[in-house]
GUDREN-204651 format. One record per residue (C-alpha): x, y, z; residue in three letters; residue number from 1. Coordinates in steps of 0.02 Angstrom, whole numbers. Layout:
GUDREN-204651
+--------+--------+--------+------+------+
|     px |     py |     pz | resn | resi |
+--------+--------+--------+------+------+
|      X |      Y |      Z |  ALA |  NUM |
...
+--------+--------+--------+------+------+
This chain:
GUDREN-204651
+--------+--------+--------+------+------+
|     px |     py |     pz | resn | resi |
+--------+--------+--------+------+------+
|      0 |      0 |      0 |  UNK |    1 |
|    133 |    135 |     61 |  UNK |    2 |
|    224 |     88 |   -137 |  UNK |    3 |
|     72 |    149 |   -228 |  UNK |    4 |
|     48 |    297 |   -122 |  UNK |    5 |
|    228 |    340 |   -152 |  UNK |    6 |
|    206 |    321 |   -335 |  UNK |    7 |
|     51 |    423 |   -337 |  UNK |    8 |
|    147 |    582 |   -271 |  UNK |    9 |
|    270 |    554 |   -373 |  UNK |   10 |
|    144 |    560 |   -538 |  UNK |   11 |
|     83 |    715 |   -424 |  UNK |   12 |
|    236 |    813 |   -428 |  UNK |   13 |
|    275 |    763 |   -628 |  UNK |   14 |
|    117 |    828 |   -669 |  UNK |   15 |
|    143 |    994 |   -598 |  UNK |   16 |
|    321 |   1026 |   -655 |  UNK |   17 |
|    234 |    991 |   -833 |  UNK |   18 |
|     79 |   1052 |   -817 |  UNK |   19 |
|    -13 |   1141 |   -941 |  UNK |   20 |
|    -21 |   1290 |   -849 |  UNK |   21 |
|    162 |   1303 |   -803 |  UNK |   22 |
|    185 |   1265 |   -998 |  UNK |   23 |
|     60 |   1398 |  -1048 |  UNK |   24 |
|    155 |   1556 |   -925 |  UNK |   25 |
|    350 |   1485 |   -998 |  UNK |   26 |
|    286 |   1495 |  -1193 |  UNK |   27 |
|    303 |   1641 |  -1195 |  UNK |   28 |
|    463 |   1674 |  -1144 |  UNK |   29 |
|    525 |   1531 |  -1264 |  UNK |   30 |
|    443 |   1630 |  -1431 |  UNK |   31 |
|    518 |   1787 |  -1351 |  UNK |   32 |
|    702 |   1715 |  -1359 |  UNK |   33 |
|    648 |   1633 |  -1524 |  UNK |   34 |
|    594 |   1784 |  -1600 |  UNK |   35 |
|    749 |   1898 |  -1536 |  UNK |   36 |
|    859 |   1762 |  -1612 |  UNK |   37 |
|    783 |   1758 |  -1765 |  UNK |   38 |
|    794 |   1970 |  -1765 |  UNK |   39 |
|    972 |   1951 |  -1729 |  UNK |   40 |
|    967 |   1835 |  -1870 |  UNK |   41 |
|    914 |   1930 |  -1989 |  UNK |   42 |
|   1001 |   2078 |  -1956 |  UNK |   43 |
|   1156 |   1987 |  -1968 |  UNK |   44 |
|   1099 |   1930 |  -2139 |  UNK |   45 |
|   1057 |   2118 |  -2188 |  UNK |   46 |
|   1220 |   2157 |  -2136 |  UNK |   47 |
|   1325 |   2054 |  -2214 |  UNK |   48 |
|   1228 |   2069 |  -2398 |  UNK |   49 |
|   1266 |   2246 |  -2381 |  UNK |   50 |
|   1462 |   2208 |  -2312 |  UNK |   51 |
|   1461 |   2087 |  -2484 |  UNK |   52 |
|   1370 |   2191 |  -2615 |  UNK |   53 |
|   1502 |   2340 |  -2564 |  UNK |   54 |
|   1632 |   2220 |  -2567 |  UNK |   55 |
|   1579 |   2172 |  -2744 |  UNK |   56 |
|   1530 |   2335 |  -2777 |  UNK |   57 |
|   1725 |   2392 |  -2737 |  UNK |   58 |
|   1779 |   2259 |  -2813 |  UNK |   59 |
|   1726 |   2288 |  -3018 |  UNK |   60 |
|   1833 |   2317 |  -3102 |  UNK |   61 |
|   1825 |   2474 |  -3281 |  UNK |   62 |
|   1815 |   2426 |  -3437 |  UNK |   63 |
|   1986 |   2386 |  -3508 |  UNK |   64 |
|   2026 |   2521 |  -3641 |  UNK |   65 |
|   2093 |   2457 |  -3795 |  UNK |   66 |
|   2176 |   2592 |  -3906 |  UNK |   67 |
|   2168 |   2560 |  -4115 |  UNK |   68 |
|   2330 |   2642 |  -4198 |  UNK |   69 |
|   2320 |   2655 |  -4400 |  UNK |   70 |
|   2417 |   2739 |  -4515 |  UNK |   71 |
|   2350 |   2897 |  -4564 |  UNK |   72 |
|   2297 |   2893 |  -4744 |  UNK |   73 |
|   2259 |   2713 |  -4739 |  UNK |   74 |
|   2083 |   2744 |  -4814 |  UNK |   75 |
|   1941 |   2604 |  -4816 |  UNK |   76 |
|   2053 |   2462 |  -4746 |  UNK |   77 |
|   2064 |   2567 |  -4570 |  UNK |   78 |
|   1894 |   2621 |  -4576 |  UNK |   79 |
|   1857 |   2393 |  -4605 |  UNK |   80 |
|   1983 |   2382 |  -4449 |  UNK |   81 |
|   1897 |   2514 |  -4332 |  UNK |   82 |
|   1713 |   2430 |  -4391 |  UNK |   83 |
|   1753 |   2256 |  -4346 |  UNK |   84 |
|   1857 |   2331 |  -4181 |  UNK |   85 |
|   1695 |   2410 |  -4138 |  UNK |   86 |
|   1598 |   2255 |  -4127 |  UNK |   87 |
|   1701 |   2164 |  -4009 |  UNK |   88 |
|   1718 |   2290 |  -3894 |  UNK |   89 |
|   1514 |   2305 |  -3891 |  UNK |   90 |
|   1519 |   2125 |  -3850 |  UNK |   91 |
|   1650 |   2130 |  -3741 |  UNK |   92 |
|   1619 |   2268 |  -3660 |  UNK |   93 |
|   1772 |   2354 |  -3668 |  UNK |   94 |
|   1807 |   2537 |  -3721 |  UNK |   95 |
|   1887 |   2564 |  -3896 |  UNK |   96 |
|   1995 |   2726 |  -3914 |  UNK |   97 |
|   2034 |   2746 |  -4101 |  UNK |   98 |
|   2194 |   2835 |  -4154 |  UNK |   99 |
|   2248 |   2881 |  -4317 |  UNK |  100 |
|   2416 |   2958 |  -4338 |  UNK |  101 |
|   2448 |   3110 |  -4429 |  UNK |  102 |
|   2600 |   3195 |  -4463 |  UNK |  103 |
|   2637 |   3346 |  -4421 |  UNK |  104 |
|   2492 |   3382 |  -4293 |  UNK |  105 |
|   2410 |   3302 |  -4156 |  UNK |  106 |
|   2343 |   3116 |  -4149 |  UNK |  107 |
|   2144 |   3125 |  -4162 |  UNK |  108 |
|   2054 |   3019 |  -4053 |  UNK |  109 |
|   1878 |   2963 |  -4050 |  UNK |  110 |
|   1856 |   2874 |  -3889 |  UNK |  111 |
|   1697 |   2786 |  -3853 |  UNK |  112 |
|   1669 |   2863 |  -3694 |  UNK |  113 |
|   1626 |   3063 |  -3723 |  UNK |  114 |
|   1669 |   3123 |  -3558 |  UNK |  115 |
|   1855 |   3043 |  -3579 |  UNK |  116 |
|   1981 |   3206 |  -3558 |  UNK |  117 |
|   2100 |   3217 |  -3724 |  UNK |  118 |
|   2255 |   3300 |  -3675 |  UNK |  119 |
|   2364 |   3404 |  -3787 |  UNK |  120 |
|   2508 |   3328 |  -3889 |  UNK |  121 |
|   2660 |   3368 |  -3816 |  UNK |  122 |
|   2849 |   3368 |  -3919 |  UNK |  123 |
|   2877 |   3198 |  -3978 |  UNK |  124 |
|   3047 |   3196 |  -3907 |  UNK |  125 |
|   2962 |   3213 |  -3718 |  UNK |  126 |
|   2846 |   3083 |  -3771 |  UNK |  127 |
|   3003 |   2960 |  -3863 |  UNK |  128 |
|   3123 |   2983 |  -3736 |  UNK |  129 |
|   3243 |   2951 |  -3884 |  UNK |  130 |
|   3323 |   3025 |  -4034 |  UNK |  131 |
|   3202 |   2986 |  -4165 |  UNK |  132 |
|   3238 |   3119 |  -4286 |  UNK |  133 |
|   3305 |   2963 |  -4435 |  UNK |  134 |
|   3129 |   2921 |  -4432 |  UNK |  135 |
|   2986 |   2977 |  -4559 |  UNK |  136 |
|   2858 |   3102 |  -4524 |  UNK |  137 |
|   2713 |   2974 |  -4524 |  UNK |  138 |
|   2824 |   2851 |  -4392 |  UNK |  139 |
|   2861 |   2984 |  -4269 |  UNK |  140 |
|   2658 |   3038 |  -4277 |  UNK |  141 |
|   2639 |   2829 |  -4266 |  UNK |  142 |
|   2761 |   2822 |  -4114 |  UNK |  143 |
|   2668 |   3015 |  -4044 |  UNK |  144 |
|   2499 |   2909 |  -4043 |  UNK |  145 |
|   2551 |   2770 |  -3951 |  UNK |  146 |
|   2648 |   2870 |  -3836 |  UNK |  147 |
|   2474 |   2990 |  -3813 |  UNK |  148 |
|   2387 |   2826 |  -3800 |  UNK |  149 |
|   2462 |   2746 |  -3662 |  UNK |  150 |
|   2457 |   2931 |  -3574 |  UNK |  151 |
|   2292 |   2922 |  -3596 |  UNK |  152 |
|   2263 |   2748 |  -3494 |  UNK |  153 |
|   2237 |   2599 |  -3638 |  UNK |  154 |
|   2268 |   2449 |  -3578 |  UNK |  155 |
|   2311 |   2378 |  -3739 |  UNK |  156 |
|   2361 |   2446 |  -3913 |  UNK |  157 |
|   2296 |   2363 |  -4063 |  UNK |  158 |
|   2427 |   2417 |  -4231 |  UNK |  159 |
|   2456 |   2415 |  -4395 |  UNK |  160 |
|   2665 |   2462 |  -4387 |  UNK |  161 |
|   2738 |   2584 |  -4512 |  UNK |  162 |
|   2905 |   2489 |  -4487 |  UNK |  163 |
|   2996 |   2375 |  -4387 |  UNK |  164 |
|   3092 |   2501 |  -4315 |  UNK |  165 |
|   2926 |   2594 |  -4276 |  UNK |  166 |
|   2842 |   2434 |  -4191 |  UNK |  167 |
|   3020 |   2398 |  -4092 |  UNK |  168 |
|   3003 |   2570 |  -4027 |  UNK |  169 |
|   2818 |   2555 |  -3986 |  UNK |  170 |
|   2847 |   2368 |  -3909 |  UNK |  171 |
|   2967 |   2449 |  -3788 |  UNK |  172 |
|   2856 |   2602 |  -3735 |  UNK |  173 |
|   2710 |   2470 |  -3708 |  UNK |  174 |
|   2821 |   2358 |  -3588 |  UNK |  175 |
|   2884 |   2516 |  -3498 |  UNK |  176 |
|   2780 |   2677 |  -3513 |  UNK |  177 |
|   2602 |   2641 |  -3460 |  UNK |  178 |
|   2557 |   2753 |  -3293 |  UNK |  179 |
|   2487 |   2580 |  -3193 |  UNK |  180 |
|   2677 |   2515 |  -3230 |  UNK |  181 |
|   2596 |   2357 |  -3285 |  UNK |  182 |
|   2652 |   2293 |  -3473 |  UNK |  183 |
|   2532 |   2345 |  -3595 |  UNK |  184 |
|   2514 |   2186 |  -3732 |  UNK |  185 |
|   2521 |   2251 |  -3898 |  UNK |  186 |
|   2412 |   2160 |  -4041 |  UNK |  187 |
|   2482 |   2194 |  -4221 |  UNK |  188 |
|   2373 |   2202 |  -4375 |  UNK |  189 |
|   2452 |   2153 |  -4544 |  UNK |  190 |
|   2608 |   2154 |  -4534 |  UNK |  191 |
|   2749 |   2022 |  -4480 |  UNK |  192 |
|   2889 |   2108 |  -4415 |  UNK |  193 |
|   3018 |   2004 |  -4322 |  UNK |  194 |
|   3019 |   2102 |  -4156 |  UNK |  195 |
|   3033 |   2024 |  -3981 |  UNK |  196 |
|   2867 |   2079 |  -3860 |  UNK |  197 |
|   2728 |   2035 |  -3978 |  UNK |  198 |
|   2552 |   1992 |  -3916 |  UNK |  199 |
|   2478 |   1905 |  -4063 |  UNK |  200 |
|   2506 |   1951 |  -4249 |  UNK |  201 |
|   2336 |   1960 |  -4343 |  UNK |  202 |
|   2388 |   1955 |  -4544 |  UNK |  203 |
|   2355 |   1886 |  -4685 |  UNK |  204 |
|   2454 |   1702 |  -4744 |  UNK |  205 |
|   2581 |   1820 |  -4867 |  UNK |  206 |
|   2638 |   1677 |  -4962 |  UNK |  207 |
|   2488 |   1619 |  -4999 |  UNK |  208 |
|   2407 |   1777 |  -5060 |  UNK |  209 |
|   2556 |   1807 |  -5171 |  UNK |  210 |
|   2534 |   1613 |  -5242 |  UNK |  211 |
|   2350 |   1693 |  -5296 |  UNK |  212 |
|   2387 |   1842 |  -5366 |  UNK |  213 |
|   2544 |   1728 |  -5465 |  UNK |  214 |
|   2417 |   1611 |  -5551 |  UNK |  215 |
|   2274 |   1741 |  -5574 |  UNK |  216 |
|   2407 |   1837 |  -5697 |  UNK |  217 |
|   2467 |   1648 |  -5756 |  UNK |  218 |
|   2266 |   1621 |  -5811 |  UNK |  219 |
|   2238 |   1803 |  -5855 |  UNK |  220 |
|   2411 |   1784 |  -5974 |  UNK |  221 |
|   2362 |   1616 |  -6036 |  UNK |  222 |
|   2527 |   1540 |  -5979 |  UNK |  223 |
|   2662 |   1669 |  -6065 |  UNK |  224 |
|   2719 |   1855 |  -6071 |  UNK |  225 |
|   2822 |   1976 |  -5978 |  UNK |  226 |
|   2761 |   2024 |  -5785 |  UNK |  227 |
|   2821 |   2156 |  -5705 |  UNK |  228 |
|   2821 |   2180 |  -5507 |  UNK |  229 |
|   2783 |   2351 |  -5435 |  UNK |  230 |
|   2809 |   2361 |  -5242 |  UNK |  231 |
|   2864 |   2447 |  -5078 |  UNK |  232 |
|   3017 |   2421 |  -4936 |  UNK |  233 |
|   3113 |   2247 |  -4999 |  UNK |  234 |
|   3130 |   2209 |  -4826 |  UNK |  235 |
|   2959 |   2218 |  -4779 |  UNK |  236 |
|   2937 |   2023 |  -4699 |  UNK |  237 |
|   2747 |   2039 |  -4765 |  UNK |  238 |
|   2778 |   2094 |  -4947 |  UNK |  239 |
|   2930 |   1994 |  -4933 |  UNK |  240 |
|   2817 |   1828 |  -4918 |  UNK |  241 |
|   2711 |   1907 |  -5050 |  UNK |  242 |
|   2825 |   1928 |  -5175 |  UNK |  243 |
|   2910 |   1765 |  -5133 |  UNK |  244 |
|   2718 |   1688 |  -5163 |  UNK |  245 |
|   2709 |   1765 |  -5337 |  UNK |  246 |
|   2868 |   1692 |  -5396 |  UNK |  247 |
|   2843 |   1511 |  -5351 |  UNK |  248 |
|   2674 |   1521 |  -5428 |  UNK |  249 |
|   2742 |   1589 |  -5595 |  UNK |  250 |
|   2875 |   1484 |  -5568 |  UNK |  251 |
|   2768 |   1359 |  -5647 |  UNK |  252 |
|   2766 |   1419 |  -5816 |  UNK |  253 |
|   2922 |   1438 |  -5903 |  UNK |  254 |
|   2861 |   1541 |  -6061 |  UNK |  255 |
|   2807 |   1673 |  -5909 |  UNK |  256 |
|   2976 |   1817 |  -5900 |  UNK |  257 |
|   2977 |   1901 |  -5704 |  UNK |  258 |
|   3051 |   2074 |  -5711 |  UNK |  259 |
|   3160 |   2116 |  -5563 |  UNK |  260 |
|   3044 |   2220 |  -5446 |  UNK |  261 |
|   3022 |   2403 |  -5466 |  UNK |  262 |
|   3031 |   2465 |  -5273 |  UNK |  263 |
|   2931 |   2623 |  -5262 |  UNK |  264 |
|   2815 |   2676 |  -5111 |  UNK |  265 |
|   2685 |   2832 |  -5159 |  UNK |  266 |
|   2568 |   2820 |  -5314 |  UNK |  267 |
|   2694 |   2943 |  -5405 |  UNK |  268 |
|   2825 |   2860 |  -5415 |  UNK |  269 |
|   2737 |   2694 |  -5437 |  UNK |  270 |
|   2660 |   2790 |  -5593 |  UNK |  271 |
|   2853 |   2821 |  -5638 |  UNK |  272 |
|   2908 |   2664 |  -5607 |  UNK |  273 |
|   2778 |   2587 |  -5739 |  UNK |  274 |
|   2821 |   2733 |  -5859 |  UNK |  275 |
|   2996 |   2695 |  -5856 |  UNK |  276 |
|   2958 |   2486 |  -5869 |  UNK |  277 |
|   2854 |   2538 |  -6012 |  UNK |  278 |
|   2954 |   2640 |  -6107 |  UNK |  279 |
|   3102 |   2508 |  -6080 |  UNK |  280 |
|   3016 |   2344 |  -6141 |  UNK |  281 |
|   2861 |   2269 |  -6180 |  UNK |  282 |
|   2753 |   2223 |  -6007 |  UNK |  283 |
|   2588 |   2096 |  -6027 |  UNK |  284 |
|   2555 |   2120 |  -5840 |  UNK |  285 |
|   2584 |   2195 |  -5671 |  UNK |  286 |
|   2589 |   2109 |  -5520 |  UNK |  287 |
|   2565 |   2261 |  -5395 |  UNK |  288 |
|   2615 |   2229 |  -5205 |  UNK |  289 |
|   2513 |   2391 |  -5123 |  UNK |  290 |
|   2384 |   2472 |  -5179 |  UNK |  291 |
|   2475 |   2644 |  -5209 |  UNK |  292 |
|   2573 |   2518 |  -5321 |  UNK |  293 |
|   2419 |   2473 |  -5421 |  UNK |  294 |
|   2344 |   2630 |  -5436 |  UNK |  295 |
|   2494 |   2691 |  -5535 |  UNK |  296 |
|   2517 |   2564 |  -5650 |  UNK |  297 |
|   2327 |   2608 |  -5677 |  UNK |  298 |
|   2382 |   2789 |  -5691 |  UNK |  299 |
|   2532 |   2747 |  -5827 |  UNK |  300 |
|   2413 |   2603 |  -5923 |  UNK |  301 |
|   2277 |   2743 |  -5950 |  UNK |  302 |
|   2376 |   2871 |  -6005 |  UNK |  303 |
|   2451 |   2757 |  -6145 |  UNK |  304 |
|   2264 |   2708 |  -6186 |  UNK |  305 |
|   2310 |   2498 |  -6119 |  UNK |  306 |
|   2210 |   2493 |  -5970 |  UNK |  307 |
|   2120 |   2354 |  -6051 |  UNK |  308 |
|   2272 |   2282 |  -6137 |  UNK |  309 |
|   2395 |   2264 |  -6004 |  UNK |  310 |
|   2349 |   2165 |  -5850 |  UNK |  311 |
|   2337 |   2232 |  -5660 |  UNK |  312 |
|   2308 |   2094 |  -5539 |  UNK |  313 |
|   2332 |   2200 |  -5368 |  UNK |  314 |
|   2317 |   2186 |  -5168 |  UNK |  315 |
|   2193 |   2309 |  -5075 |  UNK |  316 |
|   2008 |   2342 |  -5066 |  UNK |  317 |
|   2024 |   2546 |  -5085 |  UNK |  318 |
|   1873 |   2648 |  -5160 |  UNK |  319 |
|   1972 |   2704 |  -5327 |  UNK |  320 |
|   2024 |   2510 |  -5352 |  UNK |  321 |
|   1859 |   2423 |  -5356 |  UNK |  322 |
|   1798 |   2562 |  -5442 |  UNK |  323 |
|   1942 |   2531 |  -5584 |  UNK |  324 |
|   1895 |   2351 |  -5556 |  UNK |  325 |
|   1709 |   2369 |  -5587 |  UNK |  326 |
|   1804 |   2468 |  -5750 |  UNK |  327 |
|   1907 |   2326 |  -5810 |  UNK |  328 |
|   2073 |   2427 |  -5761 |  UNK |  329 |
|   2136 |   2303 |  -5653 |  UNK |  330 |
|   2065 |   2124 |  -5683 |  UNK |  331 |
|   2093 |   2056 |  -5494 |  UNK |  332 |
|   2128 |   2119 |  -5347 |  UNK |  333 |
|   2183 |   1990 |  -5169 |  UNK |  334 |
|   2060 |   2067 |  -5037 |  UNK |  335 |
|   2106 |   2036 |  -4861 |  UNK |  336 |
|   1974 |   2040 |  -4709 |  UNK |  337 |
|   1992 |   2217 |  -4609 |  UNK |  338 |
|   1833 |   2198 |  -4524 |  UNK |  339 |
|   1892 |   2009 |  -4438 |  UNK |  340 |
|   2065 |   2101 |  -4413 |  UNK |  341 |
|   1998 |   2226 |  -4301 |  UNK |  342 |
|   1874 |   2095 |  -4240 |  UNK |  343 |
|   1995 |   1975 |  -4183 |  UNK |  344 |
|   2134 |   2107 |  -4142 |  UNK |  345 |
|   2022 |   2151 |  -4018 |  UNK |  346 |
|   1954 |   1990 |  -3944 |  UNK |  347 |
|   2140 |   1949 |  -3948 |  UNK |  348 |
|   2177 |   2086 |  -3828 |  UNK |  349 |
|   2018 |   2059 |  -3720 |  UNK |  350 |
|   2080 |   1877 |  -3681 |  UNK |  351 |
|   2249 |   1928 |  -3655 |  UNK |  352 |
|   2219 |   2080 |  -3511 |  UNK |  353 |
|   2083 |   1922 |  -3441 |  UNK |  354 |
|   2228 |   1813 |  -3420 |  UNK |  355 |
|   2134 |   1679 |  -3526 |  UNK |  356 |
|   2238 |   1598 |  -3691 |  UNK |  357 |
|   2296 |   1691 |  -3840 |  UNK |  358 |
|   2345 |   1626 |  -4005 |  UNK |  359 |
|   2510 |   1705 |  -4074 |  UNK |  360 |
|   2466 |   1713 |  -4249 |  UNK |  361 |
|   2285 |   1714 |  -4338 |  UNK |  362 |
|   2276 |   1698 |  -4498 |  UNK |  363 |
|   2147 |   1812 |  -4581 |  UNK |  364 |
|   2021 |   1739 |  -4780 |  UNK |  365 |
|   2083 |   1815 |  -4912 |  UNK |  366 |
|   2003 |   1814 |  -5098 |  UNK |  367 |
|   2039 |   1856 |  -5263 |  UNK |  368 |
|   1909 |   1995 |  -5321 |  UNK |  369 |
|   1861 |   1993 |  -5512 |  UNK |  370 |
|   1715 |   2106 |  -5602 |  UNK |  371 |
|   1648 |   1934 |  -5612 |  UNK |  372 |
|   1604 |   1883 |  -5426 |  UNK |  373 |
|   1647 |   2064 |  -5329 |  UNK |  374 |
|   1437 |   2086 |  -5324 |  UNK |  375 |
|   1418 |   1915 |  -5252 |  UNK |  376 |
|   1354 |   1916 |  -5063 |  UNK |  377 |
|   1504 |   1847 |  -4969 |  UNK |  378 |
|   1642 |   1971 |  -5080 |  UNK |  379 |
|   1487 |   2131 |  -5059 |  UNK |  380 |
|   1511 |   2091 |  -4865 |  UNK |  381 |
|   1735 |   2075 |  -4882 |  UNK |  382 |
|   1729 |   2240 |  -4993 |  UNK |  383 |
|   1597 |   2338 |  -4892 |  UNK |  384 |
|   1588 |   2303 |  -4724 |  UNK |  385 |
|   1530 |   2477 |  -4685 |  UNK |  386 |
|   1379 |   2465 |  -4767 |  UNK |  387 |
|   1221 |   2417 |  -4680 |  UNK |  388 |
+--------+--------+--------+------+------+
């Protein structure tokens, strides 16, 4: 009897230190601590989303600004370059600052930001730091751009090189000159100078092109005649594979004669050049390296009344030489992509100041361009790119 009374208290005092009752009055003070917690909780949350999105907020990064040097003068090809240049930076959103260089006065820039401050030009030998004077006019306004550029804040310089001297110079002003003091990668566009510091080189397979224009004057001649070469710098690497290109192609037909190359760099003295070749000896063709090349051979052929007698198979995509093309003056020309070379120039740099891979060397299309196929849709696109 005494066991089951002691059990009863005991199921006495358990039922009052759980009561419902005793339950109801702590509740409360259980939600309380719950619902302080959770405040606390939240708060800490607030907190630290606004500690993170300044954090992020501090932590992205500008645009990176990509400068475009061309040669002044360098007519529809630049304006292809700048177009395709354009694009990537859109999709990459970076900020293209496009430089042409002009002698004799101050680099012009167009940068794609309005507000971005242009400073004066100052004396090219401030902005050199090194006797330049054996240089042209046009290389020391090449050298005055980049040297304005990187002044200026680009992160990268996209060019098309006067010279190798001129892109040695600019290589060394890119590793050292930029105001961060990091190396600024430079991405050059047609050319294939042999210079140490290079980024990527975005050109054209020379050799190749030459080989085309070499069997378009081979068809055009009906295997045999006299060709004449009309051409800038011999030591050019680019026109070098070029020319080298043309004479293994025409190598291939023995009743074809090669005349040395004429070497002459302005459309004057190319005109005098095919003058003089003319007056000399009979010529069936010209093979013509440039385009100031081409257009005076064009100049020469239509003062003698042969534009449509002697062959012109030329390199260049100028207004005046598809015009002459549309003409019959010249019966090909070898067309190279500006608008990819600015495209991928650009991408090019983008991957490089991203730390992500970067080919050394892309090789841009090239075509030969006839009256017969220059309207088609793919060549209309290669020789206007500028039009919408």
């Amino acid at each position: 009897m005494m066991k089951n009374k002691d059990n009863k208290d005991n199921k006495a005092f358990i039922g009052r230190m759980f009561s419902t009752d005793q339950f109801n009055e702590f509740s409360p003070s259980i939600l309380g601590v719950r619902s302080f917690m959770g405040i606390v909780a939240v708060s800490c949350c607030l907190f630290l989303g606004t500690a993170c999105g300044i954090s992020n907020a501090d932590s992205v990064q500008p645009p990176s600004r990509v400068a475009l040097i061309t040669p002044a003068g360098t007519g529809e090809l630049a304006e292809a370059i700048r177009l395709g240049a354009e694009a990537a930076a859109k999709e990459n959103g970076a900020e293209l600052m496009t430089v042409e260089a002009f002698p004799s006065e101050a680099p012009t820039y167009a940068p794609a930001n309005p507000d971005s401050m242009i400073h004066p030009a100052k004396e090219l030998q401030e902005f050199s730091g090194q006797d330049i004077s054996t240089y042209s006019s046009r290389e020391q306004a090449q050298i005055r751009a980049v040297t304005q550029a990187l002044e200026q804040g680009a992160s990268a310089l996209l060019v098309d090189p006067l010279s190798e001297k001129t892109l040695s110079d600019i290589i060394q002003k890119a590793q050292t000159a930029n105001a961060t003091g990091i190396s600024v990668p430079v991405i050059v566009l047609n050319d294939e100078f042999p210079v140490k510091g290079i980024t990527s080189v975005i050109s054209m397979d020379n050799v190749e092109a030459g080989r085309q224009a070499g069997e378009a004057m081979a068809e055009l001649l009906e295997g045999r005649g006299s060709v004449a070469l009309l051409g800038p710098d011999p030591v050019n690497p680019g026109l070098t594979h070029r020319e080298q290109g043309v004479l293994e192609a025409l190598e291939q037909y023995p009743e074809i004669q090669v005349e040395p190359k004429s070497v002459c760099f302005t459309r004057d003295v190319c005109w005098q050049a095919a003058k003089q070749l003319l007056d000399q000896q009979q010529v069936d063709g010209f093979i013509a390296l440039q385009e100031p090349a081409s257009l005076g051979a064009a100049d020469e052929l239509h003062r003698r009344k042969l534009e449509h007698q002697v062959k012109i198979v030329g390199f260049g995509s100028e207004q005046q030489q598809l015009e002459q093309l549309q003409e019959g003056v010249f019966q090909h020309l070898i067309v190279q992509n500006g608008f990819s070379a600015g495209y991928l120039g650009l991408n090019q740099a983008v991957a490089r100041l991203n730390d992500q891979q970067v080919q050394a060397r892309v090789t841009l299309e090239t075509k030969l361009v006839s009256t017969d196929n220059m309207f088609w849709m793919d060549n209309q696109k290669l020789l206007f790119p500028f039009v919408q």
